[in-house]
C-alpha positions in Angstrom: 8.0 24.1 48.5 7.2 23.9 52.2 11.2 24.7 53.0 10.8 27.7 50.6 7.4 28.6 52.3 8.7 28.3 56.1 12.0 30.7 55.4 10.6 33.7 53.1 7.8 33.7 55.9 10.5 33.7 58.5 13.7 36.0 56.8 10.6 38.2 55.4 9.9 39.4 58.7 13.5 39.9 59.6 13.8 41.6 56.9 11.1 44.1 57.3 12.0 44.5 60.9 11.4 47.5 62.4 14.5 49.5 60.6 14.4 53.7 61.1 16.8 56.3 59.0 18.6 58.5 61.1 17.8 62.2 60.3 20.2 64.0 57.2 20.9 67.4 56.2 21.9 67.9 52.7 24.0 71.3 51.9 21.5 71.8 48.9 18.1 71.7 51.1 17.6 71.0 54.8 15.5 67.9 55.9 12.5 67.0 58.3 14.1 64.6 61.0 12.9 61.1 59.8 10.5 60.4 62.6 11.5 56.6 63.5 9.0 54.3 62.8 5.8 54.0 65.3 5.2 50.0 65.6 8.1 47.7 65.0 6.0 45.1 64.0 7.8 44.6 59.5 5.3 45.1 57.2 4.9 42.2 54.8 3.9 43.3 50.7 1.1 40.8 49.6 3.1 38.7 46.8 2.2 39.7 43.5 0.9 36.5 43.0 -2.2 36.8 45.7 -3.5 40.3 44.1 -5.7 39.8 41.1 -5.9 43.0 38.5 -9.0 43.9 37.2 -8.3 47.7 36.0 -8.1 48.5 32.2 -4.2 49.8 32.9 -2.2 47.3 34.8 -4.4 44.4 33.6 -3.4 44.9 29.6 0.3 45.2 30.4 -0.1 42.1 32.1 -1.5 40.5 29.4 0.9 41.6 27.0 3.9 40.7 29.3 2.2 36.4 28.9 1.5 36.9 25.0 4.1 39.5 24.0 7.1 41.0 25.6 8.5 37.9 28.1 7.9 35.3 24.6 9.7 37.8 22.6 12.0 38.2 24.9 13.3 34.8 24.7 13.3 34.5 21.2 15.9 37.2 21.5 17.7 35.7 24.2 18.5 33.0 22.1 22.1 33.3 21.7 22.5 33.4 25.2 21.2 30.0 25.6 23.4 29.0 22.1 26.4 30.3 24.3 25.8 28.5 27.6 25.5 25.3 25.9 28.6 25.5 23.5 30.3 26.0 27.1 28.7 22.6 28.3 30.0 21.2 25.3 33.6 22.7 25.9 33.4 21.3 29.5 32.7 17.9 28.1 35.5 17.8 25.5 33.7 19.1 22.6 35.7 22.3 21.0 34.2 21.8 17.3 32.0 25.3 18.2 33.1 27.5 20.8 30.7 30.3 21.8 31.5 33.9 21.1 33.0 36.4 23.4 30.6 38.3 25.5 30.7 39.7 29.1 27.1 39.8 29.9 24.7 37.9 27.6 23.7 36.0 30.3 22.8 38.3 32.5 19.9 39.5 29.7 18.8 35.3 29.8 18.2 35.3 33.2 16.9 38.4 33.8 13.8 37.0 31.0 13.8 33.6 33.1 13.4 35.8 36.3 10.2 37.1 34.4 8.8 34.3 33.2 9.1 32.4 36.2 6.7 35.1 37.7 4.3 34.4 34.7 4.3 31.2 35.9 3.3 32.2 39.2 0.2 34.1 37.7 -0.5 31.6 34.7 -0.1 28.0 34.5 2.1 27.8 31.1 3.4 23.7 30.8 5.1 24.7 27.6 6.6 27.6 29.2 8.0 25.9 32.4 9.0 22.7 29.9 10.9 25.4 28.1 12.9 26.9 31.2 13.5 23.4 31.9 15.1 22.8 29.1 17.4 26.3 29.1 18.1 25.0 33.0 19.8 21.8 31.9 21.7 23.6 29.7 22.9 26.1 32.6 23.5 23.0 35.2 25.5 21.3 32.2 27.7 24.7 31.4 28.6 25.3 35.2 32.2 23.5 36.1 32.4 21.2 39.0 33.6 23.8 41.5 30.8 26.0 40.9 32.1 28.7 38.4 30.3 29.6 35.7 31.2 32.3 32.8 31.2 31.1 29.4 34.1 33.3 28.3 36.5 32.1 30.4 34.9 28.6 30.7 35.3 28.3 27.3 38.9 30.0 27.1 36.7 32.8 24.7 37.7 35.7 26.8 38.7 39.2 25.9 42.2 39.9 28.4 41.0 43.6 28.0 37.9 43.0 29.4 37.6 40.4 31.3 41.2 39.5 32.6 43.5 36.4 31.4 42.0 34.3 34.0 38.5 33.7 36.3 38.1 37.3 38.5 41.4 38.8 36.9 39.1 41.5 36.4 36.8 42.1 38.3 35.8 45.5 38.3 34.5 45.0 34.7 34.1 41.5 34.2 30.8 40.9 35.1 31.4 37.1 36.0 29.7 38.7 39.8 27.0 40.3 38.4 25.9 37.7 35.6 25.4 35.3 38.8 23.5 37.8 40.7 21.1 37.8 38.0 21.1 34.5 38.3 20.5 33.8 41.6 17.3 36.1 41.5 15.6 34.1 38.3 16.3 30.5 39.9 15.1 32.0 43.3 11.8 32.9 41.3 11.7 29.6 39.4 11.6 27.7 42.7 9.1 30.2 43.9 7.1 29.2 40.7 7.3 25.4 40.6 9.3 24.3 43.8 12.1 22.6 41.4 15.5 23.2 43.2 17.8 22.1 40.1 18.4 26.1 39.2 18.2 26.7 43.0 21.3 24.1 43.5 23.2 25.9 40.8 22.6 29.1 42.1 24.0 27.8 46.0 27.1 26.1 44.8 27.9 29.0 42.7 27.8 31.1 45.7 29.9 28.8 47.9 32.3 28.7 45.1 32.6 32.7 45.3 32.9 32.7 49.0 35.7 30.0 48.9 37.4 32.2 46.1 36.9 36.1 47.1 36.9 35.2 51.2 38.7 32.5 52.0 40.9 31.2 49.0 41.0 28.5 46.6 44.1 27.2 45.1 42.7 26.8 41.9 42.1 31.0 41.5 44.1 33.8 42.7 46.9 31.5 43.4 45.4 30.9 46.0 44.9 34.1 48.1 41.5 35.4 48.7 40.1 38.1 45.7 38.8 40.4 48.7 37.1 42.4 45.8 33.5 44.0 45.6 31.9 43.5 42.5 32.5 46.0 39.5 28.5 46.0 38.9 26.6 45.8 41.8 23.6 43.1 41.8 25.2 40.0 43.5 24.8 41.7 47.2 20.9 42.3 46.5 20.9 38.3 45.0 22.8 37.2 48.1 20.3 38.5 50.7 17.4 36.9 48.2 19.2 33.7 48.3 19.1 33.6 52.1 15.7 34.5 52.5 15.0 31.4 50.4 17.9 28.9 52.1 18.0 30.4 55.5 22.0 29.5 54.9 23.7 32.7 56.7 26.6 32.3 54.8 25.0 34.3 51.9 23.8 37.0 53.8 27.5 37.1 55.4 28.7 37.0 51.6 26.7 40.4 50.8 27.6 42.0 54.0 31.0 41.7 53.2 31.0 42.7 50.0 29.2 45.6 50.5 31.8 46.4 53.2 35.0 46.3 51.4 33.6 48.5 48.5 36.0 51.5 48.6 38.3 49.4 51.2 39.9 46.6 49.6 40.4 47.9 46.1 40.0 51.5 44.5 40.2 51.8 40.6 43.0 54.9 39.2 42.0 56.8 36.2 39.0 58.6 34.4 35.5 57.8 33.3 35.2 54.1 33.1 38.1 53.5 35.9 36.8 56.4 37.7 36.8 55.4 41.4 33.1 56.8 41.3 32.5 54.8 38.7 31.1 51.9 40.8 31.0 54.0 43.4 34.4 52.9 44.6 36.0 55.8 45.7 34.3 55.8 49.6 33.4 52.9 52.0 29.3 52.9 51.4 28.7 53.8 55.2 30.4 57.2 54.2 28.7 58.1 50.9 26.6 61.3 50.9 25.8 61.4 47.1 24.7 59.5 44.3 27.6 59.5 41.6 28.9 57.0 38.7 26.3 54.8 37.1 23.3 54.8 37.9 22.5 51.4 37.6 24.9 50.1 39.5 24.3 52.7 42.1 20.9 51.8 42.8 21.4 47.9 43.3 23.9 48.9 45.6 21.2 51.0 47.7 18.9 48.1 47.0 21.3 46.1 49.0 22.4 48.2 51.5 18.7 48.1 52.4 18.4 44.5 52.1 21.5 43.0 54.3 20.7 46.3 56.9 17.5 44.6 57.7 18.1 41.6 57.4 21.6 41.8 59.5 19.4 44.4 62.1 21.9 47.0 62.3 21.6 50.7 61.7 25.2 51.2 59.6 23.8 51.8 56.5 21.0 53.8 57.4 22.5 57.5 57.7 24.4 57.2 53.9 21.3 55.5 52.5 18.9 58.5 53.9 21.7 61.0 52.6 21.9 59.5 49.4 17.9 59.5 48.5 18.1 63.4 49.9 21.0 63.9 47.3 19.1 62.2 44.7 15.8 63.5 45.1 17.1 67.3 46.0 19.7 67.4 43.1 19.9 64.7 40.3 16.3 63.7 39.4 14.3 64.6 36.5 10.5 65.0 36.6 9.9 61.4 35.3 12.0 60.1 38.0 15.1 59.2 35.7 18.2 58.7 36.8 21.8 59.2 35.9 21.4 62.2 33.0 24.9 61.7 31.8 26.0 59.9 28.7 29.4 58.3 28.6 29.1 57.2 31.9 25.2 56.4 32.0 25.0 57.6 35.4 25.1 61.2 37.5 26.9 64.3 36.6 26.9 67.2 39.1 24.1 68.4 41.2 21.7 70.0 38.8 23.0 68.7 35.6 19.8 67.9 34.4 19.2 68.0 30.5 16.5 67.5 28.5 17.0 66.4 24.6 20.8 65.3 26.1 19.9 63.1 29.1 20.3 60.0 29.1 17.8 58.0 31.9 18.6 54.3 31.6 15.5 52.2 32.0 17.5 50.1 34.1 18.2 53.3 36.0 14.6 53.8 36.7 14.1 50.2 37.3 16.5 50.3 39.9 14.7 53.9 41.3 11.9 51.9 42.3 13.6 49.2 43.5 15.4 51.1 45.8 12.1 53.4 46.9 9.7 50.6 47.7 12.2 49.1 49.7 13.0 52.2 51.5 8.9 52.3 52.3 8.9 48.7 53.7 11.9 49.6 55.8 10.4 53.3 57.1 6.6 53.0 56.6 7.3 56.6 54.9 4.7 58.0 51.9 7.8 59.5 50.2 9.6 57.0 48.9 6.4 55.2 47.4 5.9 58.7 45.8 9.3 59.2 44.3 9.0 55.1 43.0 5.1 55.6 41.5 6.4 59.1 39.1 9.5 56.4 38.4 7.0 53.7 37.6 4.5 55.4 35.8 6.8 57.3 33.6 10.1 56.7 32.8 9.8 52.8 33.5 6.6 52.5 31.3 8.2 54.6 28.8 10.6 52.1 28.2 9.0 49.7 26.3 5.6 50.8 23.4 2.5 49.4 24.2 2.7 46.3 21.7 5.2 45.2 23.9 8.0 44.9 21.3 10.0 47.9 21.1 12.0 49.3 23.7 14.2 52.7 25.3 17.4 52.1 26.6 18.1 56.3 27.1 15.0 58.3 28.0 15.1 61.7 27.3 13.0 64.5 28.0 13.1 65.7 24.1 13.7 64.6 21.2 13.5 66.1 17.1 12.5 62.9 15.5 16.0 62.5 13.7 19.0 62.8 16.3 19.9 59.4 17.1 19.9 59.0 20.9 18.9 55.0 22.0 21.9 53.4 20.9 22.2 54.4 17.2 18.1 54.9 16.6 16.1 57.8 16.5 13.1 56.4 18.6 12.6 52.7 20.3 15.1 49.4 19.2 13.7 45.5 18.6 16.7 44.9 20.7 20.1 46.0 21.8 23.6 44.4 21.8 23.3 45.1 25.7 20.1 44.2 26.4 19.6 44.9 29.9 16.6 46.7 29.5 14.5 45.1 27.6 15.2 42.5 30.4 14.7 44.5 33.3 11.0 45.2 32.3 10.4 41.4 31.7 11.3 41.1 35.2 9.3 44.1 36.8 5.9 44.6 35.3 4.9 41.4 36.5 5.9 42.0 40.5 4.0 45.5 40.2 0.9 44.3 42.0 3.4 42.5 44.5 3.9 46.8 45.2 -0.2 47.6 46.0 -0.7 46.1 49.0 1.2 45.4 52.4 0.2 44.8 56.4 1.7 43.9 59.6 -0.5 43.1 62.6 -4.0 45.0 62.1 -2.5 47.6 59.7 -2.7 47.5 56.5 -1.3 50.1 53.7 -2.5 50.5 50.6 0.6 52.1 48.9 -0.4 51.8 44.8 -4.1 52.3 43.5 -5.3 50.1 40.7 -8.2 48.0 39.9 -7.4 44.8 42.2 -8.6 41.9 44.7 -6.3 40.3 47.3 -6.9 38.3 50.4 -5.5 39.5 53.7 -4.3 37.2 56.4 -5.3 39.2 59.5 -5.2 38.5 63.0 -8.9 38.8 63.3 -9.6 36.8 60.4 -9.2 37.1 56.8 -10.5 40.3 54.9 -11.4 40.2 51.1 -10.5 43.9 49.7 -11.4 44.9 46.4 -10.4 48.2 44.5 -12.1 49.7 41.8 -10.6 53.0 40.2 -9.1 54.3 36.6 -6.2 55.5 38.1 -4.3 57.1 36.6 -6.5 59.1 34.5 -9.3 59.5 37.2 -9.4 60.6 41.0 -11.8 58.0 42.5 -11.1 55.0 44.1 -13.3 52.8 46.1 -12.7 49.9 48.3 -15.0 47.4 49.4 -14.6 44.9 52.2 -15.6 41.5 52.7 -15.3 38.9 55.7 -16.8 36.6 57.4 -17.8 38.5 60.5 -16.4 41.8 62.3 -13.0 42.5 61.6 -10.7 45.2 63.2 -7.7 47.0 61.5 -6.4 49.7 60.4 -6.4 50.5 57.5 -3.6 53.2 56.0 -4.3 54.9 52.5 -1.9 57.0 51.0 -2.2 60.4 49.5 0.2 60.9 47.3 2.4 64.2 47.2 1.2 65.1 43.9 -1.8 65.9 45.6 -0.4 68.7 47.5 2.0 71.3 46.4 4.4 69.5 44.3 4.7 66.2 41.9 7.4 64.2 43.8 9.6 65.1 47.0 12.4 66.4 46.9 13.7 70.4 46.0 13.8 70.4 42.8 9.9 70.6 41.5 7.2 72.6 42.6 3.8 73.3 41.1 3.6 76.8 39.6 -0.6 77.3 39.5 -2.4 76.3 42.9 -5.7 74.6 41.4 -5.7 71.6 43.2 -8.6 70.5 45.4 -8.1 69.0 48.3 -8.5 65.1 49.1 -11.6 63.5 50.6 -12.0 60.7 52.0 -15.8 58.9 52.9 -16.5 55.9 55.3 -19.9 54.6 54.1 -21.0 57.5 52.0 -19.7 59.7 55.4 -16.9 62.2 55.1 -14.2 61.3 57.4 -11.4 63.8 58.6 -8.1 61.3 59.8 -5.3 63.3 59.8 -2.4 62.9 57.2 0.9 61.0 58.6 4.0 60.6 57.0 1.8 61.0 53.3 -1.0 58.2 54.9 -4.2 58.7 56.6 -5.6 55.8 59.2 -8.8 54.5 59.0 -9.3 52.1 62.2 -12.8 50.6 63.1 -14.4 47.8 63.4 -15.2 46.9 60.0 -18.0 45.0 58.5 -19.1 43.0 55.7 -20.0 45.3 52.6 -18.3 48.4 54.2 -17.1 51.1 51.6 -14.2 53.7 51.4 -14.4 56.0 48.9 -11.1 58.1 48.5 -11.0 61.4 45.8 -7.4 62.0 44.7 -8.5 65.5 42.6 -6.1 65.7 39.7 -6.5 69.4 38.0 -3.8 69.7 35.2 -0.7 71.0 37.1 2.2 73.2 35.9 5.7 72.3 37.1 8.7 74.9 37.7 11.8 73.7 38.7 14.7 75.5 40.8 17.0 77.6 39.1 19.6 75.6 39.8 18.5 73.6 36.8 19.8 75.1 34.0 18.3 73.1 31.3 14.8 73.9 32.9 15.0 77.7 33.8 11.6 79.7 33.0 10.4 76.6 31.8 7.6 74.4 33.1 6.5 71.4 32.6 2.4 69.9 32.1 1.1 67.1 34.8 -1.9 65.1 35.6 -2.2 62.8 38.9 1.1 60.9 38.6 1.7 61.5 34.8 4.2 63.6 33.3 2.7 64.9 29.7 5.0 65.6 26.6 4.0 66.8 23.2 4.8 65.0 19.9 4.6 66.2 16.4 1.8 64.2 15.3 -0.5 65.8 17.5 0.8 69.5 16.7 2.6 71.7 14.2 6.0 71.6 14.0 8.2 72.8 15.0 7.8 71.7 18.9 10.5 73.9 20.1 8.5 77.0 18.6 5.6 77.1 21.9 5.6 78.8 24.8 3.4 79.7 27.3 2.5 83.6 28.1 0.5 82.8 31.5 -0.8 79.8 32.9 -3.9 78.5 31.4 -6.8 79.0 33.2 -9.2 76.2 34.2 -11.8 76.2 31.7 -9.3 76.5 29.2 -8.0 73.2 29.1 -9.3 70.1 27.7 -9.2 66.7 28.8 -10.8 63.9 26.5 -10.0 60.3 26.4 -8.8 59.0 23.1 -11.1 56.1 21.8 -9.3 54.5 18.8 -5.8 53.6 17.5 -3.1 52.4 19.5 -3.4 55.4 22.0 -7.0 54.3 22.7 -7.9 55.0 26.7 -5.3 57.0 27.2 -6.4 61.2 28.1 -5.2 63.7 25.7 -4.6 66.9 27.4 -5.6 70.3 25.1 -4.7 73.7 26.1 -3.7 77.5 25.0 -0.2 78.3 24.0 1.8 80.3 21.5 3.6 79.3 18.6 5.6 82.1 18.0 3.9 85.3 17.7 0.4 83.8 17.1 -2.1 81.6 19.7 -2.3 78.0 19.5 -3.3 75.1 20.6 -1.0 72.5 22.0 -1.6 68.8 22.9 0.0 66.6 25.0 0.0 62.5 25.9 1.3 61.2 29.1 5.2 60.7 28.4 5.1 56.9 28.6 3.0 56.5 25.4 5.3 58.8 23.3 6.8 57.2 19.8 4.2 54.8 19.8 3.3 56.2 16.6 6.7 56.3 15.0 9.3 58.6 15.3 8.7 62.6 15.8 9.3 65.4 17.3 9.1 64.9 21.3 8.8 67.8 24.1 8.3 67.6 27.8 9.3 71.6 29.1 8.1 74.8 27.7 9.6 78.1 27.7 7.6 80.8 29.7 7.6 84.1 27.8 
């Protein structure tokens, strides 16, 4: 552990060193310059670890993630583990029982581990971390003595068609790469968890094995000449730079600076759709990209990692296509819950625009990797915006992926939905499971790190980027500072803060005001409020209003604080009506209901069918709409919003839940826009 300690404190600051975005027009909307960043001194997140919940909305989910979803998760990852050791077996002369032909099983195993390491880091679980152990040996046994490890082809199980006759035949679709990225990020986190380096050793001689094959050449692959091939699915470069961090070995970082440099170099897939060169984005070296296309998944790893080896390498190459790239996104091809990639087929980006409701498509993943992308983008830039555009992510289409027991889970998100149509991989509302399970997975892996995401500092400043009921401890140059939150955010507009130390501390300390708070949901073109009711923010130092002025979406509180000092900050949240440009077809004299951060759809339980039958004639005034908090059933604490509309011809009433609850009552009818007129 001290090892592991000494380099993420080390490769943590390099990578959060000071890293600016160059300014970017897009053709769509012009662009404020980004101002470059005042203080290079990184800013460093608080691990998730060191913040303690205490709200009534993070706190549950974190409860349910130790007794629910990460459990059930690997019960269902089962056949994962069945696979790996059949191939241990294989490698040892056993071929009574080979495994069965699969691309990317593993991936969904390690993805779990990744989360369940965390819950180790939070909960002290012996049976869990005996259980990991266990699944561990069984990965150490299946990996072959050179380092490679892919059951199909270990096993001589693989599909030509898919995954090439031979090891990284295939490459653009194999995911051999991106199975081990995966699994360099879970071992990473197991170490972090319990300082056992047997997963960790795996993970590095996996990686040398890669370099030695794709770099420099290994007899035994390729014949012998270097593959020189990015990954088909984008994760290894991301792993890479985590792997690093943890090692301090620069050959890893080297490995995911290279790969992200020969994408759209070395190799460019011919053809349509799924051999689309903008498929895996492909079809441009990444320093020239100017718009998100292909899959959306993949797309934001790759943007993850860009940001990553950028940093950590301390050059500026990336920066102009990465600030081009979250301009295209957030100007053109986002919806209003902050999903990505609206396209079936390809589960990624269509044209600027191409934004449909009861059609799109959203991948959890896809919003996984939104706020992946965002909060590293905030680190990097010290910028309000992108924590903006990864809080709508979070609180909507991420949390919508998976009910509140914990158990059932969205792989497509869309923005409607009429109860019957099958649209999440052959159901009409949420799956147990899926064949591809990447999902599932994916939220096993990020609910946990969410209160990593509240807190961050560097020097005297601290930022407090997500508000939730929470305690952490922070390591200041003047001393340490205890600082408590206390709010029921989302659903209500205070928050207070209360400071503790041992004597006279000085800081500043940075809150943010969020853009919802002003004249639009999230940044970007594409949404603005319709009805101006919002009051404005107010902030109080010791019961004493306090004017700082507003800075890249923060205000700066800097004093010499004290033991038992408050800050009480009022984020108003009036119910909010959402237009979007006319560009966006889908949503044309349409809007769309908001609260604070929360998108709000209507389901058929909670109003007379059909849906698709209200529409507004005006906006509702103030006093017409209803807020109350719902006190029993499996909705309980969550606000209900009430308010008038028209059902045809005749006045109604029409009731809405925040979109991440929806079809936690079975399936119905679902709506999130509304025809004006």
């Amino acid at each position: 552990m001290k090892k592991y300690k000494f380099y993420i404190k080390i490769h943590l600051l390099i990578l959060l060193a000071a890293f600016s975005f160059s300014a970017c027009q897009t053709t769509e909307e012009p662009e404020e310059e980004a101002t470059p960043v005042a203080n290079n001194i990184p800013l460093e997140p608080i691990p998730f670890n060191e913040v303690g919940l205490t709200d009534d909305f993070w706190r549950p989910r974190l409860e349910t993630q130790i007794h629910t979803l990460v459990p059930f998760a690997l019960e269902k990852t089962q056949p994962a583990v069945d696979n790996l050791e059949k191939a241990g077996k294989y490698l040892r002369g056993d071929t009574s029982d080979l495994p069965f032909t699969h691309r990317y099983i593993s991936s969904d195993l390690y993805k779990v581990m990744e989360g369940a390491a965390y819950l180790l880091m939070i909960n002290d679980d012996p049976e869990l971390e005996r259980k990991l152990d266990r699944i561990i040996d069984i990965i150490a046994a299946a990996q072959r003595e050179d380092g490679y490890l892919y059951v199909a082809h270990t096993a001589g199980v693989a599909d030509p068609a898919n995954m090439g006759e031979r090891p990284y035949d295939y490459v653009v679709h194999s995911h051999e790469l991106y199975n081990m990225g995966h699994m360099y990020e879970a071992a990473i986190a197991y170490y972090r968890a319990t300082g056992k380096d047997k997963w960790l050793k795996v993970a590095e001689k996996n990686a040398q094995h890669i370099n030695r094959v794709f770099f420099d050449g290994d007899p035994n692959y390729n014949d012998g000449k270097p593959v020189n091939q990015a990954p088909g699915h984008q994760e290894l470069e991301l792993a890479l730079a985590k792997l690093y961090r943890v090692t301090g070995n620069e050959l890893y970082l080297n490995m995911a600076e290279k790969f992200l440099d020969i994408r759209g170099v070395s190799y460019r897939p011919e053809g349509e759709q799924y051999m689309s060169p903008t498929y895996a984005q492909q079809h441009l070296p990444v320093t020239e990209q100017s718009e998100a296309v292909g899959h959306a998944v993949r797309a934001a790893y790759m943007y993850s990692g860009m940001a990553d080896v950028g940093a950590l390498k301390g050059t500026q190459k990336y920066s102009a296509a990465l600030d081009r790239i979250w301009n295209n996104i957030v100007n053109t091809k986002m919806h209003i819950t902050g999903g990505l990639g609206a396209m079936h087929g390809i589960e990624g980006f269509g044209p600027a625009y191409e934004l449909p409701n009861k059609e799109a498509y959203n991948e959890t993943c896809a919003a996984v990797g939104n706020v992946m992308f965002n909060y590293r983008m905030f680190l990097l830039t010290r910028d309000a915006k992108y924590v903006d555009v990864a809080e709508v992510a979070l609180y909507n289409n991420v949390l919508a992926g998976v009910n509140l027991e914990g158990n059932r889970f969205f792989y497509v998100n869309p923005l409607e939905a009429d109860g019957e149509t099958e649209f999440n991989h052959g159901q009409a509302g949420r799956s147990p499971w899926f064949n591809t399970a990447c999902c599932p997975s994916n939220l096993a892996r990020l609910i946990p790190q969410v209160p990593g995401m509240i807190y961050s500092h560097a020097g005297n400043d601290v930022f407090v980027t997500l508000y939730a009921g929470s305690e952490t401890n922070l390591p200041l140059p003047g001393g340490r500072v205890t600082l408590r939150q206390q709010t029921s955010y989302p659903f209500e507009e205070q928050v207070r803060f209360s400071i503790e130390s041992q004597g006279p501390v000085t800081f500043k300390l940075h809150l943010r005001i969020p853009t919802w708070t002003q004249d639009q949901l999230v940044p970007g073109a594409l949404y603005h409020y319709a009805n101006d009711q919002a009051a404005a923010w107010q902030v109080k130092v010791n019961g004493k209003v306090v004017e700082p002025a507003l800075e890249r979406g923060f205000i700066s509180l800097e004093r010499n604080w004290e033991k038992g000092d408050q800050i009480e900050l009022s984020l108003p949240m009036p119910v909010r009506f959402n237009t979007a440009i006319d560009s966006v077809a889908a949503d044309r004299h349409k809007v769309a209901i908001s609260k604070g951060p929360l998108v709000y759809a209507a389901e058929g339980v909670d109003n007379r069918k059909p849906l698709t039958e209200y529409h507004f004639t005006g906006m509702p005034q103030v006093g017409e709409i209803i807020t109350t908090t719902i006190e029993e059933g499996v909705l309980e604490r969550i606000q209900q919003i009430s308010l008038p509309a028209n059902k045809l011809e005749e006045p109604a009433t029409l009731n809405l839940i925040p979109y991440y609850a929806w079809n936690n009552r079975g399936n119905d009818e679902m709506q999130v826009w509304f025809p004006l007129e």
